[in-house]
MIDO-870491 format. One line per field, with one value per residue (C-alpha): x, y negated, z. Coordinates in Angstrom, 1 decimal. Example, Ala and Ser with C-alpha at 12.3 -4.5 7.8 and 13.67 -1.06 7.14 Angstrom:
u	(12.3 / 13.7);
v	(4.5 / 1.1);
w	(7.8 / 7.1);
% end
This chain:
u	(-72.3 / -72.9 / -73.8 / -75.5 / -76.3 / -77.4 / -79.9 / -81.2 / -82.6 / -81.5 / -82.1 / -85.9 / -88.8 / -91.8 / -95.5 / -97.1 / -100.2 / -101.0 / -104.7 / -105.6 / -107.4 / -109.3 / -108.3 / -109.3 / -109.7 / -108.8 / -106.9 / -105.5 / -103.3 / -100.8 / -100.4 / -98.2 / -99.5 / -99.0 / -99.0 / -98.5 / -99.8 / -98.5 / -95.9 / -97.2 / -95.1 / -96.4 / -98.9 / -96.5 / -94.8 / -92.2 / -88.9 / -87.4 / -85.9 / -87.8 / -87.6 / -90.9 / -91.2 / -94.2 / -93.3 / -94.6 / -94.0 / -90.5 / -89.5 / -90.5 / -90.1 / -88.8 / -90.0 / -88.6 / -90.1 / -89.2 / -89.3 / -93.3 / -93.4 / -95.0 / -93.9 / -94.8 / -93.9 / -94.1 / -94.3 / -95.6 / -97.0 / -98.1 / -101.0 / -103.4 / -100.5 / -100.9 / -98.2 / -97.1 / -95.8 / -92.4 / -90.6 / -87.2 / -85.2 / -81.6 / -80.1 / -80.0 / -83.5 / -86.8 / -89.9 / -92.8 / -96.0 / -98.5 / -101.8 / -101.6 / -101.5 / -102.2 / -104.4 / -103.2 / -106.3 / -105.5 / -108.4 / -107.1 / -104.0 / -103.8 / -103.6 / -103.6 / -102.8 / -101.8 / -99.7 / -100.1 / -96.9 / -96.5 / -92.9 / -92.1 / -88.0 / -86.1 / -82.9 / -83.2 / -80.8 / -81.2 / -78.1 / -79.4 / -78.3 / -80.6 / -82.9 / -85.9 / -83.7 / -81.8 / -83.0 / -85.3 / -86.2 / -88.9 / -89.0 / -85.7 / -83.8 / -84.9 / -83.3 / -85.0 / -84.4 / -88.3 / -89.0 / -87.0 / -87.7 / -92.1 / -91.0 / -88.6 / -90.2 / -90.6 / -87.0 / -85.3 / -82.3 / -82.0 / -78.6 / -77.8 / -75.0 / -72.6 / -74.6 / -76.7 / -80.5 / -82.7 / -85.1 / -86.9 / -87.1 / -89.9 / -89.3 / -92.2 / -91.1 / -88.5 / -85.6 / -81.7 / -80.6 / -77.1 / -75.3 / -72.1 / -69.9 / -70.5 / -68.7 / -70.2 / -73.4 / -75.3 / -78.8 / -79.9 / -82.7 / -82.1 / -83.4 / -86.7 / -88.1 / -86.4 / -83.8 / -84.8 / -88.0 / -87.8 / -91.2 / -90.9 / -89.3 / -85.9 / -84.4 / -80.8 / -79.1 / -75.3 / -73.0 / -74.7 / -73.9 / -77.1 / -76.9 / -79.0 / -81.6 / -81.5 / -84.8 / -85.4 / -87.7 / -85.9 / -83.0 / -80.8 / -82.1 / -85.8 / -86.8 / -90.2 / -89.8 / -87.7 / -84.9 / -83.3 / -79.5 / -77.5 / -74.1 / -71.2 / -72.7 / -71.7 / -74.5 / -73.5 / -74.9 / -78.3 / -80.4 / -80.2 / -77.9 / -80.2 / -83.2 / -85.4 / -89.1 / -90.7 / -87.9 / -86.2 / -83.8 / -81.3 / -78.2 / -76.3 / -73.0 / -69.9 / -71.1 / -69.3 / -71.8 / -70.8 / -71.4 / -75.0 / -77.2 / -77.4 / -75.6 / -77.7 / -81.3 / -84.0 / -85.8 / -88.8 / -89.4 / -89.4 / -86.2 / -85.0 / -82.2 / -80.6 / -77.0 / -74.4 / -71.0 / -68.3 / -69.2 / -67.5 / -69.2 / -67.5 / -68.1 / -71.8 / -73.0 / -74.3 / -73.0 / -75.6 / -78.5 / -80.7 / -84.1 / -86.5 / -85.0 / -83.5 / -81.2 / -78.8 / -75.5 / -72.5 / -69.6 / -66.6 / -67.6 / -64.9 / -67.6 / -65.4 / -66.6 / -65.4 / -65.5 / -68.1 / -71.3 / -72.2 / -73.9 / -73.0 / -72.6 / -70.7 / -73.2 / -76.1 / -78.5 / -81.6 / -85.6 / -85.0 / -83.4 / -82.4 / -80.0 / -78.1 / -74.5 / -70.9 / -68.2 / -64.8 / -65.6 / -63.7 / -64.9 / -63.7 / -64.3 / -67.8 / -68.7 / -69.9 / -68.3 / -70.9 / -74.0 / -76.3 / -79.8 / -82.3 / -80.3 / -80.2 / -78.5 / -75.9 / -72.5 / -69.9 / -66.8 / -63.3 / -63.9 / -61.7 / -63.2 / -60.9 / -60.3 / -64.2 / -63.9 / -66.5 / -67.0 / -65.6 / -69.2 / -72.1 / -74.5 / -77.8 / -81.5 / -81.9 / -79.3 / -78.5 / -77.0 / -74.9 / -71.3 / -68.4 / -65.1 / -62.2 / -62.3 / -59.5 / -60.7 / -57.4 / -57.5 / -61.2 / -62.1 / -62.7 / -66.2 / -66.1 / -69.3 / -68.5 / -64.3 / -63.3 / -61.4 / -64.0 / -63.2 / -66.5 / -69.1 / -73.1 / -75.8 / -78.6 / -81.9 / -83.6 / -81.3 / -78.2 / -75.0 / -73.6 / -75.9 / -73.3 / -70.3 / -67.1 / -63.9 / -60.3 / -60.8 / -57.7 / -57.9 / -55.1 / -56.3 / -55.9 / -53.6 / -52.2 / -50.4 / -48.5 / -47.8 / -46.8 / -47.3 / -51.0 / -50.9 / -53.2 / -56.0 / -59.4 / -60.0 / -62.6 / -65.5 / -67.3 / -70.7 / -74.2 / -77.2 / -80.1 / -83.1 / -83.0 / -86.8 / -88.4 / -84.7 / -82.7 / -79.7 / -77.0 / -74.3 / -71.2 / -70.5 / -68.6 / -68.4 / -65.3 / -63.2 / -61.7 / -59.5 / -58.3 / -56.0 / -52.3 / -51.8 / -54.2 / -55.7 / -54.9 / -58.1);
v	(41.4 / 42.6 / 40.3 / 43.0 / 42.4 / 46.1 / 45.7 / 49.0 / 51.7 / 55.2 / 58.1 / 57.0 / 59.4 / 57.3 / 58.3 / 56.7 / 55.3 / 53.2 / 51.0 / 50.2 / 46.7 / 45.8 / 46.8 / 43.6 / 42.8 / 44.2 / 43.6 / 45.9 / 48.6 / 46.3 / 43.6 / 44.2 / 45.0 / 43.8 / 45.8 / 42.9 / 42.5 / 42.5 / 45.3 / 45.6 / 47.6 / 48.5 / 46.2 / 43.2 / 41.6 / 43.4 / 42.1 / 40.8 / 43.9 / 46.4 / 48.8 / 49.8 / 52.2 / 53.1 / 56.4 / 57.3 / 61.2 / 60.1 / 56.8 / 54.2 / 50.9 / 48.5 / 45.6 / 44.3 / 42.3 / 38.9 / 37.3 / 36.9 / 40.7 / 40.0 / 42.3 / 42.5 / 45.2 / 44.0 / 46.3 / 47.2 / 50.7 / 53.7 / 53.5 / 56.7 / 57.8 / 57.6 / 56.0 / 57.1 / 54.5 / 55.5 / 53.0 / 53.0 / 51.7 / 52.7 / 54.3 / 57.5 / 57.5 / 57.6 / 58.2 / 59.3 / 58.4 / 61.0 / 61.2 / 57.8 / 56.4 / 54.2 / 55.1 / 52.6 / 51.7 / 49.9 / 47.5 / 47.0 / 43.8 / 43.0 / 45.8 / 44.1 / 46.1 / 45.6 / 48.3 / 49.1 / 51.9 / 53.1 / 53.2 / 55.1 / 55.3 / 58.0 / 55.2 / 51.9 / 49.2 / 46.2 / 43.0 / 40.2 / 37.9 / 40.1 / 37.7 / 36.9 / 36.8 / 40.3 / 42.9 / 45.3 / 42.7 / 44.4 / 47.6 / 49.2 / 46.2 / 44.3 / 42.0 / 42.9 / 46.6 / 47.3 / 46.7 / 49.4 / 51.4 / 50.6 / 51.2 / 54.4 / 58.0 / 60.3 / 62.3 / 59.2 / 56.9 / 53.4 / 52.5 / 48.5 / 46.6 / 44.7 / 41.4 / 40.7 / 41.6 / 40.5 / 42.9 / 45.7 / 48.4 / 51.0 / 54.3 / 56.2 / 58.5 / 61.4 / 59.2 / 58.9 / 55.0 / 54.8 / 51.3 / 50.7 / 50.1 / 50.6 / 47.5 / 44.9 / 46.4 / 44.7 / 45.1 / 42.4 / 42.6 / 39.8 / 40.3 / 41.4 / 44.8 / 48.1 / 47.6 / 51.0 / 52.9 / 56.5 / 58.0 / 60.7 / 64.2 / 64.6 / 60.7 / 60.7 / 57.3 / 56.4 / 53.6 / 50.4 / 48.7 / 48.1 / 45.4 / 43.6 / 45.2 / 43.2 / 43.8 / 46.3 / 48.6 / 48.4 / 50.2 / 50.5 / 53.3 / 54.7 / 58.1 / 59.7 / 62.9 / 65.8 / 67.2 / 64.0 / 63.1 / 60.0 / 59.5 / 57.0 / 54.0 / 51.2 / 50.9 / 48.2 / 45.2 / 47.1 / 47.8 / 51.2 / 52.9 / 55.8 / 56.6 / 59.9 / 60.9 / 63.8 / 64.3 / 67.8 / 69.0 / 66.1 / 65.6 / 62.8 / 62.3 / 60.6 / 57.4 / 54.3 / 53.2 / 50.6 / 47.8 / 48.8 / 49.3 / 52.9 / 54.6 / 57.7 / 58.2 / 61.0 / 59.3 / 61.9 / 62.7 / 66.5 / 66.7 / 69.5 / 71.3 / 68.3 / 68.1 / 65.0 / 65.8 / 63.4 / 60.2 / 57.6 / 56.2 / 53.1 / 50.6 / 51.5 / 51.4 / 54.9 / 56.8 / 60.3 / 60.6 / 63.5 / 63.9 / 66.8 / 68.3 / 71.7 / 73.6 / 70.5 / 70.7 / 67.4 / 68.7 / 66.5 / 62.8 / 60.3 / 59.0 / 56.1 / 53.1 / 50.0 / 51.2 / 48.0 / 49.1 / 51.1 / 54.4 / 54.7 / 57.5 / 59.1 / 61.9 / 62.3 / 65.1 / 65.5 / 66.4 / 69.9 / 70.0 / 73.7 / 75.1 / 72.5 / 72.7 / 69.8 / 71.2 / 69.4 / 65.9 / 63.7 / 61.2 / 58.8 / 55.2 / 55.5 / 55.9 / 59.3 / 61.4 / 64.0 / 63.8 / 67.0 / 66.4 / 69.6 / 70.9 / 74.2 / 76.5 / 74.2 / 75.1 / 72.5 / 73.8 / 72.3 / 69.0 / 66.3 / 64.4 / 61.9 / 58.1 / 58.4 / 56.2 / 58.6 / 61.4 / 63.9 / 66.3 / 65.3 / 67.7 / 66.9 / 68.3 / 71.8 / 72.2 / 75.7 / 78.8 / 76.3 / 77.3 / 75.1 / 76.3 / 75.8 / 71.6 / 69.7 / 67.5 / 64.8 / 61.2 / 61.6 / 58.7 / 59.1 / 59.2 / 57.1 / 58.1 / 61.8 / 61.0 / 63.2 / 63.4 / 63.1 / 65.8 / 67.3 / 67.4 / 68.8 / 68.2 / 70.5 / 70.2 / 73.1 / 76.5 / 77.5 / 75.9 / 79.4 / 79.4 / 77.9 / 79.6 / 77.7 / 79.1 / 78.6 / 74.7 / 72.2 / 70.5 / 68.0 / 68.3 / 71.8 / 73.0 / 75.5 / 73.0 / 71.1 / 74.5 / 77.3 / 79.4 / 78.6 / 79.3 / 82.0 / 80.4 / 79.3 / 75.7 / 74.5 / 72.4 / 70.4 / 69.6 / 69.3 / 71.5 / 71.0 / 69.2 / 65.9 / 65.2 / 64.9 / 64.6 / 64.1 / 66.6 / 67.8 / 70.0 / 70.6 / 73.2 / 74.3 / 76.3 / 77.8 / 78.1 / 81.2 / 81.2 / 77.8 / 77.1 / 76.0 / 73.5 / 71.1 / 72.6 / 71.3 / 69.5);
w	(-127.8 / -131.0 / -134.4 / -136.2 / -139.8 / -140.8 / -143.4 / -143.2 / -140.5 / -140.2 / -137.7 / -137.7 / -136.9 / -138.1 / -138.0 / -141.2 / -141.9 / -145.0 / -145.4 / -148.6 / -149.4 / -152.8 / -156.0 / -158.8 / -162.3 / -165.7 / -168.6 / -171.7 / -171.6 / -173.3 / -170.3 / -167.3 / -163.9 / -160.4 / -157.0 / -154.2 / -150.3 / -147.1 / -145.4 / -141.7 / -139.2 / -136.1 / -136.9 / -137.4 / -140.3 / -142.0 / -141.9 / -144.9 / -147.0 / -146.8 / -150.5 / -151.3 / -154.4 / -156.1 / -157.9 / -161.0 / -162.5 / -164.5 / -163.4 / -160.4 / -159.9 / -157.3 / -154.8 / -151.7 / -148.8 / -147.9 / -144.9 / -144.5 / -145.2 / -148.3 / -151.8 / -155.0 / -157.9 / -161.1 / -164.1 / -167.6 / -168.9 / -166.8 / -167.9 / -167.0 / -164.5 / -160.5 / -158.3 / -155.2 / -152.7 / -150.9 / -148.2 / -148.4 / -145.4 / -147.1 / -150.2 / -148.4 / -146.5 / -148.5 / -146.9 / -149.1 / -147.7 / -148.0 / -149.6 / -150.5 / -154.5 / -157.0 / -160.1 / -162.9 / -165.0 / -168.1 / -167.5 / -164.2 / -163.9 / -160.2 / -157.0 / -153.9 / -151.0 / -147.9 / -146.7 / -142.5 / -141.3 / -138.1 / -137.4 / -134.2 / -134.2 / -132.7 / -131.6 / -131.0 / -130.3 / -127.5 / -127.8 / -125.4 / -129.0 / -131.2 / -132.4 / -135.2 / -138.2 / -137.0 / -139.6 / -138.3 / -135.1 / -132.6 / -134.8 / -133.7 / -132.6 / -129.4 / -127.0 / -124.1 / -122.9 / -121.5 / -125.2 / -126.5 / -124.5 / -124.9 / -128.7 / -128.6 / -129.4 / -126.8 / -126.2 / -128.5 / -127.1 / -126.2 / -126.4 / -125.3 / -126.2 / -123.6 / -122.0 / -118.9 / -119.0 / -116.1 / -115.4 / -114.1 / -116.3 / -116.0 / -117.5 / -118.4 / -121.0 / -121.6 / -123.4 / -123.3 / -121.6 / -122.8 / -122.2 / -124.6 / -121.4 / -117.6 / -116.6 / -119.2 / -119.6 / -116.6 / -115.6 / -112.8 / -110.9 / -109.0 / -105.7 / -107.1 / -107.7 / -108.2 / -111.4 / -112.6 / -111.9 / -113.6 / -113.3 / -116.2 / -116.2 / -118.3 / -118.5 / -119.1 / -117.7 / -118.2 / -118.6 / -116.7 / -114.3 / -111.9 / -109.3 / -106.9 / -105.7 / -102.4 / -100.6 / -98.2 / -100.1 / -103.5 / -105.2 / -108.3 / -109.7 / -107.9 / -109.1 / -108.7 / -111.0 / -111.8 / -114.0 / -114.7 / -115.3 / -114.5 / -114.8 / -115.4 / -113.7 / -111.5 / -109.0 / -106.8 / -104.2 / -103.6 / -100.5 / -101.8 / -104.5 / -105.6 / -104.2 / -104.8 / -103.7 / -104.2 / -107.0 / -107.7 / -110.2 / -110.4 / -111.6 / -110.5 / -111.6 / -111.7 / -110.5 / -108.5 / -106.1 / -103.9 / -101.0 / -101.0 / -97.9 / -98.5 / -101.4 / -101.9 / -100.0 / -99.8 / -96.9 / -96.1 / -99.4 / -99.8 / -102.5 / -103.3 / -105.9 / -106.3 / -106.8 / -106.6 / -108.0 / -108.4 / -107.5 / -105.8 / -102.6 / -101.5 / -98.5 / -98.4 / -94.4 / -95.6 / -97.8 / -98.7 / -96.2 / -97.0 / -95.6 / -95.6 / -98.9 / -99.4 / -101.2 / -102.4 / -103.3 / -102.2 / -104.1 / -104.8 / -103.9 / -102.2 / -99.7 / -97.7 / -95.4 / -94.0 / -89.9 / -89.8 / -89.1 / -85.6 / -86.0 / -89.8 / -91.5 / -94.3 / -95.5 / -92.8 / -93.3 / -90.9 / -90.1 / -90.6 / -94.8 / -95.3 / -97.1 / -98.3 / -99.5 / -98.6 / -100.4 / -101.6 / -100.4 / -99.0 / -96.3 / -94.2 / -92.5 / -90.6 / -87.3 / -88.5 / -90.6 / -91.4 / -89.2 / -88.9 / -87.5 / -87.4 / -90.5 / -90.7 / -93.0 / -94.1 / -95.6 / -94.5 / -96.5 / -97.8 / -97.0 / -95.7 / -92.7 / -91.6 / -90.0 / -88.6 / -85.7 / -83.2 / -84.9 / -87.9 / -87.4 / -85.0 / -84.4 / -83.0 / -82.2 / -84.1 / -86.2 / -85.9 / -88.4 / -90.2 / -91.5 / -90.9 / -92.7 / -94.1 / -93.4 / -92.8 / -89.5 / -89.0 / -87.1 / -86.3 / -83.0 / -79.5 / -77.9 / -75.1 / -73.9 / -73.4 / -73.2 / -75.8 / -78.9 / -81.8 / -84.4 / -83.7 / -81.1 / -80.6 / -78.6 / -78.4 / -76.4 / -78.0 / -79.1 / -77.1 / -78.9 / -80.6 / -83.8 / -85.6 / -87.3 / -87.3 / -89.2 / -90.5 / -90.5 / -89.4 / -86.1 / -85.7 / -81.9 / -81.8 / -78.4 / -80.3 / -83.1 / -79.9 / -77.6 / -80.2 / -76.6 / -77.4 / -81.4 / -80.6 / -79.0 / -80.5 / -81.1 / -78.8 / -80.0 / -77.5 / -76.7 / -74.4 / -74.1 / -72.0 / -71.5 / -73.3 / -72.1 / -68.7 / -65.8 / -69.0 / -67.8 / -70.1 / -69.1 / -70.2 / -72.7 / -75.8 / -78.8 / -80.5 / -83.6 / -83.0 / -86.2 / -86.9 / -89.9 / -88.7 / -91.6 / -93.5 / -96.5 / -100.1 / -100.5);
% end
């Protein structure tokens, strides 16, 4: 929480536009003069102190709002010169408002205008205790997030101060959504809605925490558009962590998501080039699950379950994604470790896949020309079904089992590790192939390591 008593604005890009009302009625040159009216920002009241200068050629002169917004500059002389007004929002920032004076007329005693600015800041601020009496209040200061972001410029920041804030936001707009701390910065949807709907290219979200997205359809963080980054958040207690359609180009990135439904989802939604890098999966009943998208990169996330839930699934990628990349991740506790379903082209490399209780790699339907290599595969189950130790097994209805390429991974099942007599011998991986449809037979078959690694790799 923040009490912020700035008095003044800085960093503001602001689009001006200044109405004139009815100049009144005259006096001698010898009498002062009065400019007064009404400051309106973004059609609203002005907050008290706001400096407005009316600048004459070798002096100007001073007034200041109060809290109605209203001003008045007093002064004596200038006769025959013209003013122009300038709006200062700190000693530093002065912003001359163009094409717009005052004539003084020495028959002239009284100018009242009303002055109508367009203020449309680059940064704004959101504190759930900002309130009327904080100093630039619903200009650039807000305690509702939406509200900032309604009022930021396009490619401008929202950055929010520690606190809870129940809502849905709705991004709509290229902008920066920074949170002061990823912890203590909470957004809550509370069991309604989406808690963040990003439907513009190029939105940048870090440090929040985003919880409780609890209905089936809904998510933390919902994205419906391209090139966007988000990073450093806790994403925790949705039905799903992150969800992407029809969304390309992402960067996700050093997240914790955790004890959601689903911790990262492309459900048939055609995503491609996106890439998730360092994040922390933990005790979702699904960790990544990729569907229809191509050319994605999983590099470097500690995906880990709780053993819980049957047919779970650590990072599951399936209805024929292509050319999509697992490298340097580590993943453990679910039923399946990685599970391939009509993938094709994928590079499953330096990865440890361990403590899955069926499976390390399943592969299923069409999921052919993949390249498995250099894994470590340790402590993976046993299928009961088929009785066999669950490093990694296929099933294939379609292909013949030897489009894939397996290479220099670590099998803790591997003959040759208990029987150096065998130290040359391929590591065999099981599976079925045959007709799934129609008498349902499968037969027996296998395909081969041919030069496993004798140690676990550094991973």
């Amino acid at each position: 929480m923040k009490n912020n008593t700035m008095n003044k604005w800085t960093t503001i890009t602001i689009t001006l536009i200044i109405i004139f009302t009815a100049l009144s009625p005259s006096i001698t040159a010898s009498e002062p003069h009065s400019v007064y009216g009404y400051l309106y920002i973004n059609d609203k009241l002005a907050p008290s102190g706001v400096m407005i200068r009316l600048r004459f050629p070798d002096i100007c002169v001073i007034g200041v709002t109060d809290y109605s917004g209203y001003y008045q500059i007093d002064f004596s002389g200038f006769d025959g010169e013209t003013g122009n007004f300038i709006i200062s929002y700190s000693e530093e920032l002065y912003i001359p408002i163009d094409n717009q004076s005052v004539y003084i007329d020495p028959n002239i005693t009284n100018y009242n205008i009303d002055l109508h600015i367009k203020v449309i800041p680059s940064i704004v601020y959101v504190d759930d205790d900002f309130n009327i009496t904080t100093p630039g209040w619903q200009i650039d200061f807000f305690d509702k997030i939406q509200d900032g972001i309604n009022a930021v410029n396009q490619s401008g920041s929202v950055f929010v101060y520690n606190g809870s804030y129940y809502e849905n936001i709705v991004i709509n707009k290229t902008i920066n959504l920074i949170g002061e701390d990823n912890k203590n910065t909470i957004i809550d949807a509370a069991g309604n809605g989406d808690v963040i709907f990003i439907s513009s290219d190029k939105v940048n979200i870090s440090g929040f925490k985003i919880k409780n997205a609890n209905d089936s359809d809904n998510a933390g963080i919902s994205i419906s558009s391209n090139n966007n980054i988000i990073m450093n958040n806790n994403i925790v207690n949705n039905s799903c962590g992150i969800y992407l359609q029809y969304s390309s180009h992402n960067y996700i990135w050093k997240n914790n998501i955790e004890n959601n439904f689903i911790g990262i989802a492309t459900w048939f939604s055609c995503c491609d080039y996106n890439i998730f890098i360092e994040n922390e999966l933990l005790n979702n009943t699904g960790g990544i699950c990729l569907t229809e998208s191509k050319n994605c990169q999983i590099i470097d996330n500690i995906i880990r379950g709780d053993n819980s839930t049957p047919m779970s699934g650590g990072i599951m990628i399936q209805e024929f994604s292509i050319n999509n990349e697992i490298i340097g991740n580590s993943i453990s506790n679910y039923e399946f470790g990685i599970f391939l379903c009509s993938s094709i082209n994928t590079v499953i490399k330096g990865n440890n896949i361990f403590s899955n209780s069926r499976f390390g790699l399943f592969l299923q339907h069409c999921s052919v020309n993949n390249n498995i290599t250099r894994n470590n595969f340790i402590n993976n189950g046993y299928e009961k079904t088929f009785k066999i130790r669950g490093n990694a097994f296929f099933i294939d209805s379609e292909f013949t089992p030897y489009f894939n390429k397996w290479n220099e991974n670590y099998w803790d099942n591997w003959i040759g590790l208990k029987f150096k007599l065998f130290s040359f011998f391929p590591c065999r991986i099981p599976g079925r192939w045959g007709i799934i449809q129609g008498i349902g037979i499968l037969f027996p078959t296998s395909d081969f390591d041919r030069h496993p690694a004798k140690e676990p790799y550094d991973i």
